[in-house]
C-alpha positions in Angstrom: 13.8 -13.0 1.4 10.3 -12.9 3.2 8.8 -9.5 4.3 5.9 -9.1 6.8 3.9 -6.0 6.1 0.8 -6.0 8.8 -1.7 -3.5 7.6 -4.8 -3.1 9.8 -7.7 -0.8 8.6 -10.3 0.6 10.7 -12.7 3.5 9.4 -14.0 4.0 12.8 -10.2 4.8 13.9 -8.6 8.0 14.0 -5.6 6.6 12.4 -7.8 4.3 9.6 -4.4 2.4 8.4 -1.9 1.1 10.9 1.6 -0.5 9.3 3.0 -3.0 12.0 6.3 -5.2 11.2 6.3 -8.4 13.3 8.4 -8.3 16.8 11.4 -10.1 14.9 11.8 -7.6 12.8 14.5 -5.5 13.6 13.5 -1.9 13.8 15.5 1.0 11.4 18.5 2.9 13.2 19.3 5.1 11.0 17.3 7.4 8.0 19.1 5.2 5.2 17.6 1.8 7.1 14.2 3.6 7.3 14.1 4.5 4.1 15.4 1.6 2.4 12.4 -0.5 4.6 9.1 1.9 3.2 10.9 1.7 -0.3 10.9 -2.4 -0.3 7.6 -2.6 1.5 6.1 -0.5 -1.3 6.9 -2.5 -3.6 6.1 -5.1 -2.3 2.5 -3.7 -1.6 2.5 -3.2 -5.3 3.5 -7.0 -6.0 0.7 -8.1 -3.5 -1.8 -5.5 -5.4 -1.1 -6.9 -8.5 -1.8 -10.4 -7.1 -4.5 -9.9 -5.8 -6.1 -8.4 -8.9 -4.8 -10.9 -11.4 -6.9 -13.4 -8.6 -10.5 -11.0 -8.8 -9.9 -11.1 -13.0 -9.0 -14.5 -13.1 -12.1 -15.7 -10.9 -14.3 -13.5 -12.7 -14.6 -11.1 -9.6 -13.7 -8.0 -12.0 -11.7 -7.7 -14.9 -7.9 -6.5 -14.3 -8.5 -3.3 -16.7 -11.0 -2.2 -14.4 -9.4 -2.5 -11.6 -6.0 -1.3 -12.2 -7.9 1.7 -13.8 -9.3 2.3 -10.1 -6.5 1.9 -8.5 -4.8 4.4 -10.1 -7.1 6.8 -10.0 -7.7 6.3 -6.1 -3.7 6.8 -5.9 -4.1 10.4 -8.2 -6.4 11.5 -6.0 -5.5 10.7 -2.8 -1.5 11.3 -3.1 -1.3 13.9 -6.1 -5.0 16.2 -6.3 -5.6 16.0 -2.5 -1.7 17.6 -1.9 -2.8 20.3 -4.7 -5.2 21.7 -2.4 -3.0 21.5 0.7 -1.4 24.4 -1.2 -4.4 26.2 -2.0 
């Protein structure tokens, strides 16, 4: 099964990330379709991350413990410490 995630990033851009699907894509109908979609393409970000740091360790870009160790702890803070203070 092929999945098409577009992701563009622009930090000069009010909205910095933009998720796009392909026109051929068929778009969710329903809240089940929807969420069924962001669920599979999140892991399959995940599969792509991993990827792409097993290729940066294995070229001797970085080394994977570094870099997983980042990536986690970009995801803490953005998704879990920044919604703390939402609260606050």
């Amino acid at each position: 099964m092929e999945n098409i995630i577009n992701i563009s990033i622009d930090l000069e851009r009010d909205n910095v990330v933009r998720f796009t699907k392909p026109k051929s894509f068929d778009i969710p109908e329903t809240h089940d379709e929807a969420k069924e979609m962001i669920i599979k393409d999140i892991s399959h970000m995940c599969l792509a991350l991993v990827d792409l740091i097993s290729l940066a360790d294995h070229n001797g870009y970085s080394d994977r413990v570094t870099l997983i160790n980042t990536s986690v702890r970009f995801l803490i803070e953005s998704l879990v410490v920044d919604n703390d203070h939402d609260h606050d």
